[in-house]
N, C-alpha and C positions, 0 to 999 in steps of 0.2 A: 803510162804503160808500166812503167817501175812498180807503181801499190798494186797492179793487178797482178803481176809477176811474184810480190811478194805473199799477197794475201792468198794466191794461189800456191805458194809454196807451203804455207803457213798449215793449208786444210791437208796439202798433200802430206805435211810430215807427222800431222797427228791424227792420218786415217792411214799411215802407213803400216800396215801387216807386220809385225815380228811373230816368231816361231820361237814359243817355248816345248822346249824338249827333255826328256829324261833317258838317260841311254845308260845300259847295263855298263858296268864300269871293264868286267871281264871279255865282254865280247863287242862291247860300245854298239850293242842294238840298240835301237831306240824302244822306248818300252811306252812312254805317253809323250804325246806332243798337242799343243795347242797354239794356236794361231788368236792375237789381238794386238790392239792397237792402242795409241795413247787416251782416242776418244772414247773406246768399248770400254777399257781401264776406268776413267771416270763416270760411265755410266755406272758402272758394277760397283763404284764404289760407294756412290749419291747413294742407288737401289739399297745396297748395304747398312748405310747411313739410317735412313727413312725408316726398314726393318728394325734395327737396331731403340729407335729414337718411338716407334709405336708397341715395340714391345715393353720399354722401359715404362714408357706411360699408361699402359693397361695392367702392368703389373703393381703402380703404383696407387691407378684408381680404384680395382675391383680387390686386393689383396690388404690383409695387415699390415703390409710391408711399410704403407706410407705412415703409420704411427709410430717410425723410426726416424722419420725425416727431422730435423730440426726444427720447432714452430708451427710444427702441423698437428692438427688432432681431429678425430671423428666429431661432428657435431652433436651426434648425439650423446659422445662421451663428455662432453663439454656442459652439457645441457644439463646429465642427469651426474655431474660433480657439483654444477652450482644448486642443482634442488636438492642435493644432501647437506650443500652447506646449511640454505636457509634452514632443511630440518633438524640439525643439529643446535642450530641456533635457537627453532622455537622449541627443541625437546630441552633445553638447556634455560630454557628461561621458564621452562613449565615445572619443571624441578624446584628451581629459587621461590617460584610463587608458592609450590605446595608445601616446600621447608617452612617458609613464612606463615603460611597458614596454620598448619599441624604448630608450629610455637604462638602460633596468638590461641589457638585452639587450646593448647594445655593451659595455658597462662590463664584463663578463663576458665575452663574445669577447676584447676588448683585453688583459684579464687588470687593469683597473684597480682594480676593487671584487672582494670575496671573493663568494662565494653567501652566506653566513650574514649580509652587510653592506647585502645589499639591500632596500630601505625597501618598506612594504605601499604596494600601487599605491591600494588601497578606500578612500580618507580618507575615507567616512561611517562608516567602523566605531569607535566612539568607546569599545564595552566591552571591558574587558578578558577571556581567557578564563580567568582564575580571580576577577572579579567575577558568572559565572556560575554557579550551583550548577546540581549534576547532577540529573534528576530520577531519580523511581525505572524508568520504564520505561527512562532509558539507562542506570540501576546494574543492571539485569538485561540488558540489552543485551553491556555490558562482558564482565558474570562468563559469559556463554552464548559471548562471541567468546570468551575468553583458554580456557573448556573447549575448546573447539572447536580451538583453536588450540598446544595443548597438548603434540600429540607431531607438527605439523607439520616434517617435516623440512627441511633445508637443507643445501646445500654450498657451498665454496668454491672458486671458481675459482683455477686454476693463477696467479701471479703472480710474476711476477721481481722482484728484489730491490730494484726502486726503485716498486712499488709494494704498497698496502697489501689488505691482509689482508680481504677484506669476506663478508658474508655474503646471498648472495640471496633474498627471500620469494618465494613461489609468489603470483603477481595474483588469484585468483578460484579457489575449489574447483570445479573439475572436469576433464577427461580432454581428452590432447591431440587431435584430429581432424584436422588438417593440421600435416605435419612442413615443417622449416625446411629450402628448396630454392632457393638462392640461383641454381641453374643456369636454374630458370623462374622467376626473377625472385621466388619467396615469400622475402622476407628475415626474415619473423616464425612465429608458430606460432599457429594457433588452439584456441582451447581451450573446449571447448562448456562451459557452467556452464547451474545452473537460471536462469532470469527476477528480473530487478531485484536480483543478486546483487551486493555491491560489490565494487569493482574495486581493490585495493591496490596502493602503491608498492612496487615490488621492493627498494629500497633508496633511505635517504636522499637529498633533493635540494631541487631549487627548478624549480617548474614556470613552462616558458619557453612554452609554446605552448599554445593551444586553440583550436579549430573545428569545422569540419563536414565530412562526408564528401560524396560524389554518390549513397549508396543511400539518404542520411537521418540517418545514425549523424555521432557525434561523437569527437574523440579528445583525446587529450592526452600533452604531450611532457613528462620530467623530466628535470633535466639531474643527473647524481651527479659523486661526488667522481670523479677519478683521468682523466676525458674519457668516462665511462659515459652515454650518454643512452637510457633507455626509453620507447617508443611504445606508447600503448593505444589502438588503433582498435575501434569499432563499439563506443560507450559508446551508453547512452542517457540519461543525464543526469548532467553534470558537477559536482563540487560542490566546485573549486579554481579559483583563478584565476591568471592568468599573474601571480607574481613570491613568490608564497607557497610558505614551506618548509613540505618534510614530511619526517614521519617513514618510517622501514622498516614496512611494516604499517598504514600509514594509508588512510583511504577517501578516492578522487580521481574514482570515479565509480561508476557502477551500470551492470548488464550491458546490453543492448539488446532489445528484444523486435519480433516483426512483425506484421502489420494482427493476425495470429490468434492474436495472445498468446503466440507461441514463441520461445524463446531464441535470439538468432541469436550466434554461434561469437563472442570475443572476440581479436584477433589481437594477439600481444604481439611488438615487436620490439627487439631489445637492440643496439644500436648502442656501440662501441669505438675511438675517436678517427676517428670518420668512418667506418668500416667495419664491414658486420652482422656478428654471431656469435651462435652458437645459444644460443637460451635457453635452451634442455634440458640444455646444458654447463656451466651455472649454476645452474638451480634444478630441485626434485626437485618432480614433479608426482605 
C-alpha cells in the first residue's frame, strides 16, 4: 500500500500544474501567464532536443558546412585530389622522359654520342630482358613469325663506296596501294595489310620520334646507320618509345583499323640524309 501511495505521489508531483506568470511591475497586472508541469517541461524540452539535433544534421549533410568538420571531406573532393596527384605525377614524369629524349636527340644531330651509346629514357623498367622467360604462347608466336618469314625476300640498295652494304625488310605483309609520287607531294608508299598486323623496322636503328596524326593514327620515326631515317604513319598502337634500339625485323607497332574494324593502308617513308627516296628501291614487297 506504501509503493502505491508513493508511486502515486510520484506522477501527482510531476503532473502538478504550476503558473508561470508576468505581472506589470507598476500595477502588478498580470500581462502573460502559462500553466505547466514538470512532465510537459521535459516533453518540451526532448521536442527541443530532437528539433535541434535534425537541424544540426541537415545542415551538416546537405550544406559546405561539413568541410569544416575535422576529418571530414566531400568524396568527390577526395577523389579528384588523388587524380591530380597521379596527373601530376605522370605529367612530371613525361617531362623527364622528353628532357631525356630532346638530349639523346641533339647528342646525335651534333654527332656527340653513337646510337648504340644512348641510355634507355624508361628508368622504371628495372628487368632485364633475359631475366624474362619466354612463354609458350610467344615460343609459338616466334616458330609461326620466323616460318612465315622464311622465304621473305630482300634487296640491296645501290651504294657507293663510302657506304655500307645494308639489307631492307619489308614493314607489314601486304600489297602496295599507293605508289611513291614525290611530284604530288606522296613521299612514302602505302601498303594495305590485314587489321592489328605488326608493323616492323626495315632496318636496324634507334627510334627518335613518336605521335599522333590529325585522322587519329599514330606514327613513328627510326633513325638507321649511314643518315637512313624510316616513317611509319597510320600505326594504331605503338609499342617503342623514343630512344630504344631495334632490331631489322622487330615489332615497333600494329597496323590501324577504322570505327568498322577495317584496315586502314600503312604509309612507309624512307628518308636518305634529308631527302625521300622510294621504298620500293629498297624493299621487295
Amino acid at each position: 500500500m506504501a509503493k502505491k501511495t508513493r508511486g502515486k505521489t510520484f506522477w501527482q508531483h510531476i503532473r502538478f500544474q504550476y503558473k508561470l506568470s508576468i505581472l506589470n511591475e507598476k500595477t502588478l497586472e498580470e500581462v502573460w501567464a502559462y500553466k505547466l508541469s514538470l512532465l510537459s517541461a521535459f516533453w518540451a524540452g526532448l521536442a527541443l532536443f530532437i528539433v535541434a539535433v535534425l537541424i544540426v544534421s541537415t545542415l551538416i549533410v546537405y550544406t559546405p558546412i561539413k568541410n569544416f568538420l575535422p576529418g571530414y571531406m566531400d568524396v568527390r573532393a577526395r577523389n579528384d585530389i588523388q587524380n591530380n596527384v597521379l596527373r601530376l605525377d605522370s605529367l612530371e614524369e613525361l617531362v623527364l622522359m622528353q628532357d631525356k629524349y630532346l638530349a639523346n636527340l641533339k647528342g646525335v644531330v651534333r654527332g656527340d654520342i653513337k646510337l648504340d651509346s644512348i641510355s634507355i629514357i624508361d628508368s622504371l623498367v628495372s628487368v632485364k630482358p633475359e631475366d624474362v622467360k619466354a612463354s609458350k604462347a610467344e615460343l609459338n608466336y616466334r616458330a609461326q613469325y620466323e616460318e612465315d618469314e622464311k622465304y621473305n625476300l630482300t634487296i640491296q640498295p645501290k651504294s657507293s663506296g663510302n657506304e655500307r652494304s645494308m639489307v631492307f625488310t619489308r614493314p607489314v605483309k601486304g600489297v602496295i596501294s599507293q605508289k611513291y609520287n614525290p611530284s604530288l607531294k606522296q613521299y612514302g608508299i602505302a601498303i594495305a595489310a590485314n587489321p592489328n598486323s605488326p608493323v616492323m623496322a626495315v632496318l636496324e636503328g634507334n627510334v627518335i620520334q613518336t605521335g599522333y596524326l590529325q585522322n587519329g593514327t599514330e606514327f613513328i620515326q627510326v633513325l638507321h646507320p649511314d643518315g637512313y631515317i624510316s616513317n611509319y604513319k597510320n600505326c594504331g598502337r605503338i609499342l617503342k618509345s623514343p630512344g630504344d634500339n631495334v632490331h631489322s625485323g622487330e615489332a615497333l607497332a600494329t597496323t590501324a583499323t577504322s570505327v568498322d574494324k577495317k584496315s586502314i593502308p600503312l604509309i612507309l617513308e624512307l628518308w636518305y640524309k634529308g631527302k625521300p627516296v622510294n621504298p620500293s628501291q629498297y624493299i621487295v614487297f
